[in-house]
C-alpha positions in Angstrom: 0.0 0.0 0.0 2.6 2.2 0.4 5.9 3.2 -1.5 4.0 5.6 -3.8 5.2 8.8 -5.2 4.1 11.3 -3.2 1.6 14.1 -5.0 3.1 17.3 -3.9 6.4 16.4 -3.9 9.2 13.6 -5.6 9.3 12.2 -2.3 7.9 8.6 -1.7 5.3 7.7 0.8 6.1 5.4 3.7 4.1 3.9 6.5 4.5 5.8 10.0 2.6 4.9 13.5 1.7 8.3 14.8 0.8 8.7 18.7 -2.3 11.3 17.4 -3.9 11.8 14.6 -6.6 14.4 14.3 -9.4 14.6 11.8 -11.9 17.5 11.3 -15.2 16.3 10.0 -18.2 18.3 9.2 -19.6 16.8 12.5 -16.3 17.8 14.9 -13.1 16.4 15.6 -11.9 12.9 16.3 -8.8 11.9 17.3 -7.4 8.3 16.7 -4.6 6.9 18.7 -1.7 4.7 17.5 -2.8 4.6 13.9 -0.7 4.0 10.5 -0.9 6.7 8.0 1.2 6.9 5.5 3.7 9.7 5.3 5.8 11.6 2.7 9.3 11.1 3.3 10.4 14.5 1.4 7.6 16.8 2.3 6.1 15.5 5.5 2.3 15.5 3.7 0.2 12.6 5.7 -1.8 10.2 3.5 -4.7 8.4 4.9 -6.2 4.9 3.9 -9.9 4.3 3.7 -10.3 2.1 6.1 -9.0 5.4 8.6 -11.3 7.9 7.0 -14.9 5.3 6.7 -13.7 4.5 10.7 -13.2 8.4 11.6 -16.8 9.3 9.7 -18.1 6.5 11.8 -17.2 8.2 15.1 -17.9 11.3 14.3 -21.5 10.3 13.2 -22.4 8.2 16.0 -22.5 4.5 14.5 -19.0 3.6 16.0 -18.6 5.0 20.2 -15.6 6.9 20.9 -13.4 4.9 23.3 -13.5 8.2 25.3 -14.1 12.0 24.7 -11.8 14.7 25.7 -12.2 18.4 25.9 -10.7 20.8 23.7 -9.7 24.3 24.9 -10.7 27.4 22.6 -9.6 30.6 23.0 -9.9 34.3 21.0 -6.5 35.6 20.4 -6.3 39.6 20.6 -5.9 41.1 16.7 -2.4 43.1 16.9 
């Protein structure tokens, strides 16, 4: 699955077990723990297989449960 050119860059695309991942779908955020993604290794851009994004639309639609939810702080920064 991976080995693939990368589409920004020359660079080639290599598997990489990240800690966190976070996803922004129309319904919020999820965050999935201790997942594969692929990786560029030129560019850094992340790649993400379907299996990933049909489990992160589950979650963030309610058919799958969340292992556990966490807040997220949010904040106004001052213009300068």
């Amino acid at each position: 699955m991976y080995g693939y050119r990368c589409e920004c860059c020359e660079g080639t695309v290599h598997p990489r077990t990240v800690k966190r991942e976070v996803f922004n779908h129309k319904n919020g955020f999820v965050i999935l723990e201790d997942v594969t993604i692929g990786v560029c290794d030129t560019c850094g851009n992340r790649y993400y297989s379907a299996d990933i994004l049909h489990a992160v639309h589950a979650i963030a639609t309610g058919a799958k449960a969340p292992e556990r939810t966490e807040p997220i702080p949010v904040a106004h920064l001052e213009s300068a």
